[in-house]
RODO-2510 file (C-alpha; in nm, 4 decimals, decimal comma):
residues 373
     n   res          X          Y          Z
     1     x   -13,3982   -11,8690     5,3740
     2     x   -13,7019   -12,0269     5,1620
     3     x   -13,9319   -11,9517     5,4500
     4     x   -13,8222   -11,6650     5,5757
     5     x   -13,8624   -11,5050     5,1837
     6     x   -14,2096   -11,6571     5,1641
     7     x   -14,2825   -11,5171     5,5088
     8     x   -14,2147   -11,1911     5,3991
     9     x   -14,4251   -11,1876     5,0388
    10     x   -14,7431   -11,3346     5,2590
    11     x   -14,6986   -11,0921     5,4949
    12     x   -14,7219   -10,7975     5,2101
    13     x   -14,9753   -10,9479     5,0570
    14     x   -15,1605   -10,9814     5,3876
    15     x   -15,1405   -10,6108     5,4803
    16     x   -15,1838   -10,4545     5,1610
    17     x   -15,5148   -10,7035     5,1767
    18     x   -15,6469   -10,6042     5,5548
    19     x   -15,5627   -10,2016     5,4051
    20     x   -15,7885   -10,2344     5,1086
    21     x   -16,0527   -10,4580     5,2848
    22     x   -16,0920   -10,2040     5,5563
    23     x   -16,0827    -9,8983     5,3534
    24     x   -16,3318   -10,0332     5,0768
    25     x   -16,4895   -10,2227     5,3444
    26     x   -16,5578    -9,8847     5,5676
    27     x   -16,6819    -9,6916     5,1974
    28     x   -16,9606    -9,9593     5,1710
    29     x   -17,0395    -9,9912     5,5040
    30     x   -17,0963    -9,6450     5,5475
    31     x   -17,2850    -9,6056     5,2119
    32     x   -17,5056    -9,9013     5,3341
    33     x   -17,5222    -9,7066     5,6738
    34     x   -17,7219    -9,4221     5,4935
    35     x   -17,9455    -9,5912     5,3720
    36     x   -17,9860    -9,8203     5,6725
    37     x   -18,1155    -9,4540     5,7997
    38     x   -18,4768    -9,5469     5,7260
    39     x   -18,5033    -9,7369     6,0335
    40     x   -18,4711    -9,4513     6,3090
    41     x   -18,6352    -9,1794     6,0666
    42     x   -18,9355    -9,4316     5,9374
    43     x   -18,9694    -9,7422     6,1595
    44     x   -18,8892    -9,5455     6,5101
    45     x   -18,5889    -9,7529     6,6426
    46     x   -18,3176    -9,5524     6,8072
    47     x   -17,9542    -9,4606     6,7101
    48     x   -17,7982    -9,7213     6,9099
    49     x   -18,0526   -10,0242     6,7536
    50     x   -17,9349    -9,8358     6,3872
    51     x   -17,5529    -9,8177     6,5309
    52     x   -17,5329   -10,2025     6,6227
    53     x   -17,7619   -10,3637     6,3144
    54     x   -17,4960   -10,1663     6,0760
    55     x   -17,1842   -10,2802     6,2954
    56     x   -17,3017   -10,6438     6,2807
    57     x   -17,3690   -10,6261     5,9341
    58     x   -16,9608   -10,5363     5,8091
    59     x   -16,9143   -10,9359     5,8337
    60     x   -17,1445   -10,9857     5,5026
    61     x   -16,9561   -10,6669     5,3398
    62     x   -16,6351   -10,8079     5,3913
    63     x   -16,7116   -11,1489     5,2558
    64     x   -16,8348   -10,9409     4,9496
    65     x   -16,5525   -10,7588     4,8532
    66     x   -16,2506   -11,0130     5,0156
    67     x   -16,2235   -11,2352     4,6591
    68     x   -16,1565   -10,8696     4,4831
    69     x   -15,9016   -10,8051     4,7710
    70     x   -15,6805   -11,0658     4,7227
    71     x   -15,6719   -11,0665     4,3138
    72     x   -15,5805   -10,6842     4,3524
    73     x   -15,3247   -10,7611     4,6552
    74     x   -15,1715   -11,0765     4,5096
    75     x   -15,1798   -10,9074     4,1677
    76     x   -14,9644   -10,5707     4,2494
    77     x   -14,7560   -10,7279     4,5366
    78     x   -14,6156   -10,9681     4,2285
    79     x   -14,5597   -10,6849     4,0225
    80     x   -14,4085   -10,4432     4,2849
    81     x   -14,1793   -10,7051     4,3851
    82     x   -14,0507   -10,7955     3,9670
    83     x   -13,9857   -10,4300     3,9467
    84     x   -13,7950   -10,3993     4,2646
    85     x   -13,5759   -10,7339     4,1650
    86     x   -13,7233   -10,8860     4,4706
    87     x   -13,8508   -11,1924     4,2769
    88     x   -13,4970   -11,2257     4,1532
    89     x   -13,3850   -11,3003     4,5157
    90     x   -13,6309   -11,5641     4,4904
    91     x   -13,3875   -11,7552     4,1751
    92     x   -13,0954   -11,6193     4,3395
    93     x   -13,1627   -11,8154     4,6645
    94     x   -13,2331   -12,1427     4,4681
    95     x   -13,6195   -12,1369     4,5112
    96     x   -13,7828   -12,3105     4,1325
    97     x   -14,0632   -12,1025     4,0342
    98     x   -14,2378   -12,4075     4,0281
    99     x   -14,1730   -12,4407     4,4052
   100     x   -14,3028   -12,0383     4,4454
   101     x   -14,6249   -12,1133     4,2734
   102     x   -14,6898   -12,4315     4,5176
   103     x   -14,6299   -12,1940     4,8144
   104     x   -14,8509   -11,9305     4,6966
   105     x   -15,0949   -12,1922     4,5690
   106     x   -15,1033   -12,3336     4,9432
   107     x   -15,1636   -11,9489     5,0637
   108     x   -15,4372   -11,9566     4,8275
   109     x   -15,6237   -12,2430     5,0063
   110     x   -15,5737   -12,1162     5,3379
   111     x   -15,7544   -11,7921     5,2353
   112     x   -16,0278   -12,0553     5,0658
   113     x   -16,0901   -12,1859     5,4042
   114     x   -16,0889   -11,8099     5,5819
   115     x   -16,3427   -11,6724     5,3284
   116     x   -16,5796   -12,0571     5,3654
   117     x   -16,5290   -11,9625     5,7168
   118     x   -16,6402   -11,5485     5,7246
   119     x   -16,9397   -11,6548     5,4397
   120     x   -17,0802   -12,0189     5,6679
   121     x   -17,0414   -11,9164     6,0004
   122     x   -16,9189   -11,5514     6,1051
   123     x   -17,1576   -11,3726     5,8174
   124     x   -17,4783   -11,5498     5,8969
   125     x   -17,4172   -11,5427     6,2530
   126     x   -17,3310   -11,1691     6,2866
   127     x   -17,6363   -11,0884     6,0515
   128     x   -17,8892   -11,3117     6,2245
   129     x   -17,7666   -11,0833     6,5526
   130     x   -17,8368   -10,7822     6,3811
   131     x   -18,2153   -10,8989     6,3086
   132     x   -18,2115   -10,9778     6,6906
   133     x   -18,1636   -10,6199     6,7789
   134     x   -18,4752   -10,5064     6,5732
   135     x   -18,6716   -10,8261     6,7075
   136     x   -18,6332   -10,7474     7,1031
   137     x   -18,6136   -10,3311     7,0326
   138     x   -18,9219   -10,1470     7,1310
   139     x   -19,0849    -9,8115     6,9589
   140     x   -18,8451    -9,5960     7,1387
   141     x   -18,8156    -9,3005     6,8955
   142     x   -19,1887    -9,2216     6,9363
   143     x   -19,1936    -8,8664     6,9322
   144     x   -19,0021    -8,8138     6,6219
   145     x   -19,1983    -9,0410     6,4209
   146     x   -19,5295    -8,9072     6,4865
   147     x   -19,5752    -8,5695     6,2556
   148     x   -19,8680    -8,3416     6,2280
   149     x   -20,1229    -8,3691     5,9373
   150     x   -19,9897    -8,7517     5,8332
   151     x   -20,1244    -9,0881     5,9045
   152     x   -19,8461    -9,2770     6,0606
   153     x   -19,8430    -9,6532     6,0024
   154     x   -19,5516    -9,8142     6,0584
   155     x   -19,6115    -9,9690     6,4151
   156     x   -19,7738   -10,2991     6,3940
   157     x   -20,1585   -10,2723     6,3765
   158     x   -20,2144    -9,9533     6,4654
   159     x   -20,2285    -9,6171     6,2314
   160     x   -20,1840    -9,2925     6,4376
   161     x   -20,3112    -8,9533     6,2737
   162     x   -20,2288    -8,5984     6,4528
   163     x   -20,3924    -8,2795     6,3437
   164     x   -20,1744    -8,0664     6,5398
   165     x   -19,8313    -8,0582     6,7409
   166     x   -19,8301    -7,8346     6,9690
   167     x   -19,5023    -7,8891     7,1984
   168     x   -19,2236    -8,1751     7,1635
   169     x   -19,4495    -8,4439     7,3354
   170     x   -19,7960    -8,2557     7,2959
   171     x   -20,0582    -8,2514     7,0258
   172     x   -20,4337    -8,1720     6,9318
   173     x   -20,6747    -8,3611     6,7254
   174     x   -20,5753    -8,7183     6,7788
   175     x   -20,6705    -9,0287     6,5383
   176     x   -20,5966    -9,3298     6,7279
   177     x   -20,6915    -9,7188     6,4749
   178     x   -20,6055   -10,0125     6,6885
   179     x   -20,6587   -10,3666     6,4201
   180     x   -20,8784   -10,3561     6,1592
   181     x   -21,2039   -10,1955     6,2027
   182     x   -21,4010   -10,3829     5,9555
   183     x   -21,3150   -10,7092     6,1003
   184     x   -21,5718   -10,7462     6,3350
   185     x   -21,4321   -11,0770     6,4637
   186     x   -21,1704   -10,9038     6,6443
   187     x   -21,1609   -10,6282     6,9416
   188     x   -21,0924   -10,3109     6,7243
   189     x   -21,1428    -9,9903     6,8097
   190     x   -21,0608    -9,6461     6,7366
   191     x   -20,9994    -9,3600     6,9632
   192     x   -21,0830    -8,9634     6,8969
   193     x   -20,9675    -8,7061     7,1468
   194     x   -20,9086    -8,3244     7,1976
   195     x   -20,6013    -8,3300     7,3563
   196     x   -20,2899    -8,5741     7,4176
   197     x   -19,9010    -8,6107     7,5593
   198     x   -19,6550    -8,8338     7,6086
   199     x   -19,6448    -8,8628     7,9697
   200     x   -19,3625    -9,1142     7,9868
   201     x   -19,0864    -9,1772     7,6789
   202     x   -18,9810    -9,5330     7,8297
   203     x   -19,3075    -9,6756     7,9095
   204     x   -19,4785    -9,5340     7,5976
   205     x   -19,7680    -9,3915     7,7753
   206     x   -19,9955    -9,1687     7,5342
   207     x   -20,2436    -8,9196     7,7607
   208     x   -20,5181    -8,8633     7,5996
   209     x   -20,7923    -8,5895     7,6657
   210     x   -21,1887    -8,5290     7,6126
   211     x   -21,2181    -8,7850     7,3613
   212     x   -21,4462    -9,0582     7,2216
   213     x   -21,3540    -9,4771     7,1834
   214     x   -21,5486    -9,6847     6,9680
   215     x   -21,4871   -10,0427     6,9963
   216     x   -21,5934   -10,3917     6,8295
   217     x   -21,6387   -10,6461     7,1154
   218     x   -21,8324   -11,0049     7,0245
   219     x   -21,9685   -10,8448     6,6962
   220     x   -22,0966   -10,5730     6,8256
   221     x   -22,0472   -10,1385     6,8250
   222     x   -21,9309   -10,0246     7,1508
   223     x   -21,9019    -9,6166     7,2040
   224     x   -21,8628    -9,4329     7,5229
   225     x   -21,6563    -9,0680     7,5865
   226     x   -21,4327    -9,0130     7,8692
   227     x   -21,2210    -8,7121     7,9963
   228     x   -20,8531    -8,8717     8,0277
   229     x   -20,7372    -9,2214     7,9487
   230     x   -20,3811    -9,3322     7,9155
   231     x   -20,2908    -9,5083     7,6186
   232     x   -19,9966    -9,7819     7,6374
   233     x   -19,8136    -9,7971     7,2946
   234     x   -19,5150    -9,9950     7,4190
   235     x   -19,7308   -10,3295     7,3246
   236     x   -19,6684   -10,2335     6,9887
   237     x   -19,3544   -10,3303     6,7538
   238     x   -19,2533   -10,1648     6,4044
   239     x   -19,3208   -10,3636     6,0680
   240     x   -19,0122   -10,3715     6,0316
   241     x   -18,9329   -10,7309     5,9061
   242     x   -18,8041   -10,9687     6,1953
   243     x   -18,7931   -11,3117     6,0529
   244     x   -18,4762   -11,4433     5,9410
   245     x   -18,3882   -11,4159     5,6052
   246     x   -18,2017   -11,6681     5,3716
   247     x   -17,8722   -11,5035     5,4471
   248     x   -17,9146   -11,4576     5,8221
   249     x   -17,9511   -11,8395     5,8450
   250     x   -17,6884   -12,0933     5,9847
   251     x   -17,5166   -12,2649     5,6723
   252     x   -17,6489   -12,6089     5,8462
   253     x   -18,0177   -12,5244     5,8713
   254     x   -17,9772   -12,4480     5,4919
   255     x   -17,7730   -12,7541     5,4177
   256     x   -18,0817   -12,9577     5,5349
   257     x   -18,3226   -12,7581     5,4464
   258     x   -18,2131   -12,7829     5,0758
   259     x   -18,0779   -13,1310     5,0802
   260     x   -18,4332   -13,2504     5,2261
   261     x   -18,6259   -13,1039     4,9086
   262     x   -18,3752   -13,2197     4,6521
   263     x   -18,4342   -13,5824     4,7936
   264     x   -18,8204   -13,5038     4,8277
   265     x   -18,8852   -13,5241     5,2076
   266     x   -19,0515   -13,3300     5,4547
   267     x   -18,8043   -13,0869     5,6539
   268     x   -18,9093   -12,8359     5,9465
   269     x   -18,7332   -12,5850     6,1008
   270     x   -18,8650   -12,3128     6,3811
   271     x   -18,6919   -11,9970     6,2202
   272     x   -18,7996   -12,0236     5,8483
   273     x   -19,0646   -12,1944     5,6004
   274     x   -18,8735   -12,4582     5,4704
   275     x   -19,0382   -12,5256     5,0908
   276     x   -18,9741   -12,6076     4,7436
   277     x   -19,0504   -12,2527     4,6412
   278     x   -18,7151   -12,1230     4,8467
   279     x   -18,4881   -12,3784     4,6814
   280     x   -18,3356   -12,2125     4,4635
   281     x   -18,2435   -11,9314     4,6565
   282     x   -18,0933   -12,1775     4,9129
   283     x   -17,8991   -12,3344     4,6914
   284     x   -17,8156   -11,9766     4,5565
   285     x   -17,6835   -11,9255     4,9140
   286     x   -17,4946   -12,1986     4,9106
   287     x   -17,2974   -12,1105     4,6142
   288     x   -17,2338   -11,8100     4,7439
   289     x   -17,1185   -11,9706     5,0731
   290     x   -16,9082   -12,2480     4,9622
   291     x   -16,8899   -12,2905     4,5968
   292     x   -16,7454   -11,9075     4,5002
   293     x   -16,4438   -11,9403     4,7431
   294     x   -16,2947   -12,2463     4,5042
   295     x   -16,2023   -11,9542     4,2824
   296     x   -15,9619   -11,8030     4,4838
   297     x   -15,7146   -12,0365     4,4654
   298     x   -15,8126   -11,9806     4,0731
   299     x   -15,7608   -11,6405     4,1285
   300     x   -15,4504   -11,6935     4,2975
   301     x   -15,3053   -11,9632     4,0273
   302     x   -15,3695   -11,6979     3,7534
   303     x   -15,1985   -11,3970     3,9044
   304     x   -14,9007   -11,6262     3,9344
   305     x   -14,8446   -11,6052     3,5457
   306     x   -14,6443   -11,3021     3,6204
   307     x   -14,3420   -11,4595     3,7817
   308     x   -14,3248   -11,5563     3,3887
   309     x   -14,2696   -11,3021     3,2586
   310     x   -13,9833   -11,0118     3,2970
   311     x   -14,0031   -10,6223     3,3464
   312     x   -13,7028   -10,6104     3,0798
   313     x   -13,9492   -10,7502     2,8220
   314     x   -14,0617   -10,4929     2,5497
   315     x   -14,4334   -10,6141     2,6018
   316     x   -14,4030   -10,7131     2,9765
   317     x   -14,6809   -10,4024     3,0377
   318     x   -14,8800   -10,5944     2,7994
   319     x   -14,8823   -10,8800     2,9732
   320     x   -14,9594   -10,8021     3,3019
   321     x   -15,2482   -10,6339     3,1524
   322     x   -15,3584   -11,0089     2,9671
   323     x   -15,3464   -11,1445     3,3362
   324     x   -15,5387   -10,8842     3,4864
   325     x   -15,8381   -10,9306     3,2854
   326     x   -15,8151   -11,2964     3,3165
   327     x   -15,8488   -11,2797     3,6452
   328     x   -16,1010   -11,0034     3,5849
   329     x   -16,2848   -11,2615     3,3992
   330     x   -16,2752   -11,5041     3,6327
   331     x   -16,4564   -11,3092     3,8617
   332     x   -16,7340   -11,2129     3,6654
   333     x   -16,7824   -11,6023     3,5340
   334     x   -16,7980   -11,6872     3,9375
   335     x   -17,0961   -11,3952     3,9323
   336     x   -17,2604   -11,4917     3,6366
   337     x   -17,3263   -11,8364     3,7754
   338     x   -17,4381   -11,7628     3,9927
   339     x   -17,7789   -11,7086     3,8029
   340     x   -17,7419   -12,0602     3,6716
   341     x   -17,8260   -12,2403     4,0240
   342     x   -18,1483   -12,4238     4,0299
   343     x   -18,2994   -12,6507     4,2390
   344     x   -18,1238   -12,9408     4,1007
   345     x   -17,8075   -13,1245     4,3218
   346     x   -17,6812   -13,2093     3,9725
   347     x   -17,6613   -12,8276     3,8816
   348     x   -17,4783   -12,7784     4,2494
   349     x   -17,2394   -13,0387     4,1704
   350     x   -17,1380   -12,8967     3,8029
   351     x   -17,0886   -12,5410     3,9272
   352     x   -16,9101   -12,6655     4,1763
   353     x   -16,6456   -12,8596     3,9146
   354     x   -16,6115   -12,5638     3,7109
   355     x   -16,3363   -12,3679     3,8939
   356     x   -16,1802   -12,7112     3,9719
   357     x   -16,1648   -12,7802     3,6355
   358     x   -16,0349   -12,4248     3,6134
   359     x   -15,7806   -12,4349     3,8694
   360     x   -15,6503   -12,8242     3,7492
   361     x   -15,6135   -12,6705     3,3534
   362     x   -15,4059   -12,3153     3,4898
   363     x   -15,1943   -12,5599     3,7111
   364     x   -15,0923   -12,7704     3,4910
   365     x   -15,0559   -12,5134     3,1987
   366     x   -14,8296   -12,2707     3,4307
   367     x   -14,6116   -12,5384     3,5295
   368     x   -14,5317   -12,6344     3,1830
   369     x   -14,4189   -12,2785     3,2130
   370     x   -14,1972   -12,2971     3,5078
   371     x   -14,1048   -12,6268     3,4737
   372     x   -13,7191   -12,5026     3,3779
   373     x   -13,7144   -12,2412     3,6145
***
């Protein structure tokens, strides 16, 4: 009967949980998705490059928002179950409340090791995809990024300036800057002409007519006109940022990568600059990844102060408020520490006691509590 009850209160608290997390979840992600709209409008990658860098990015989102889940599921499926005698089954049936708050406490550390999991290994992974789609996407919203009467730089070393637009895929007046000009080091050059169309959307093929190329070669000016050239833009990427960033990482390439700097040796690794002036924010990930989830069993232990109480109390509304902003506390003290991580293992270590020490105090504390229940 014990199991079967418990069965049942896990599996309310797991639903009302997966209900919030994908309703919140899909708010944020489709916020985010608006303003993930920059990248077909400004950088020229297509719908289905902006459809799967969103898509791979609700991992992060719900890692965000999961620790805020649980506290409000765990929270309201305690009281909803006081005020519908449910937790009075509970006594009825012979189950100590001391016994409840172990059972809940070891629910608690299973959804430790599921949000560790989503934040080190599914989050990173899924995000690090997502930069893979922009890395190996080509220019392939060309047309609509080039506009009459504005200089157009966001592919990769080259600026692109068009007088007129004439048709969909044909304009007049054409600026072409390959590189930098001034750098006579290089092969530069720069391309004036009439006329021009995109003759093919795939390939990238610019047509250009009755124009003029001037061109640095060995140091020196090289000019010559010609009546039709075609122009291949498809060697050319967006700025868009492809390198990995701290949170796209594995949780093992930062592991090293911070634990070789804190014990002063050399690390390298092929996907980002591994130096003492990224440290901190490593070890900043790191919290985040491994260090924040030890508060949901805090979380957890605190929301289990209700089973204390009763709804026949005068002040039981009272009450539940108290525990609410505890928790509510608790989760902005795991934020604000978040600011406190340096680049010291020492400072790791510390933040990391803190919601031990947390948890330790609130268990003991609530099962003074319970202890005659």
């Amino acid at each position: 009967m014990e199991k079967l009850l418990f069965r049942k209160l896990i599996a309310d608290i797991s639903i009302r949980a997966l209900v919030i997390t994908f309703t919140l979840g899909v708010i944020v992600w489709i916020i985010q998705a608006v303003n993930y709209l920059d990248f077909v409008i400004d950088d020229g990658h297509n719908f289905k490059i902006y459809f799967y860098y969103n898509l791979f990015n609700f991992p992060k989102i719900v890692h965000r928002i999961l620790p805020f889940v649980l506290f409000i599921s765990i929270f309201f499926e305690l009281i909803k179950y006081e005020k519908n005698n449910e937790l009075l089954i509970f006594w009825i049936n012979g189950i100590s409340k001391r016994s409840f708050v172990s059972n809940l406490a070891k629910f608690s550390f299973i959804l430790m090791l599921i949000q560790i999991m989503i934040g080190s290994i599914i989050s990173p992974s899924s995000q690090f995809k997502s930069r893979l789609f922009l890395k190996e996407s080509n220019m392939d919203f060309l047309p609509n990024l080039i506009k009459q009467g504005k200089f157009i730089d966001t592919i990769s070393g080259l600026t692109i300036f068009i007088n007129e637009k004439t048709t969909q895929n044909s304009y007049k007046n054409i600026y072409i800057q390959e590189g930098n000009l001034f750098d006579l080091k290089k092969n530069n050059q720069i391309i004036f002409a009439k006329e021009g169309f995109l003759v093919d959307d795939e390939k990238k093929i610019f047509r250009l007519l009755n124009g003029k190329i001037i061109s640095t070669n060995n140091k020196k000016l090289i000019s010559f006109q010609f009546d039709k050239i075609d122009y291949n833009l498809s060697k050319f990427s967006s700025k868009t940022i492809t390198v990995p960033k701290i949170q796209e990482l594995s949780s093992l390439r930062i592991i090293r990568c911070s634990f070789n700097l804190m014990t002063n040796r050399s690390y390298q690794d092929d996907y980002f600059d591994c130096n003492v002036e990224r440290l901190k924010k490593l070890n900043n990930e790191l919290y985040k990844r491994f260090i924040k989830p030890i508060y949901i069993p805090v979380l957890t232990l605190i929301c289990c102060f209700l089973i204390i109480f009763s709804k026949e109390q005068n002040n039981y509304t009272f009450k539940t408020i108290k525990v609410f902003l505890s928790v509510f506390l608790i989760l902005i003290i795991s934020e604000t520490l978040m600011r406190y991580v340096s680049e010291s293992f020492i400072y790791l270590i510390l933040l990391m006691s803190i919601p031990i020490f947390f948890y330790f105090i609130g268990y003991i504390f609530l099962i003074k509590k319970v202890k005659y229940g």
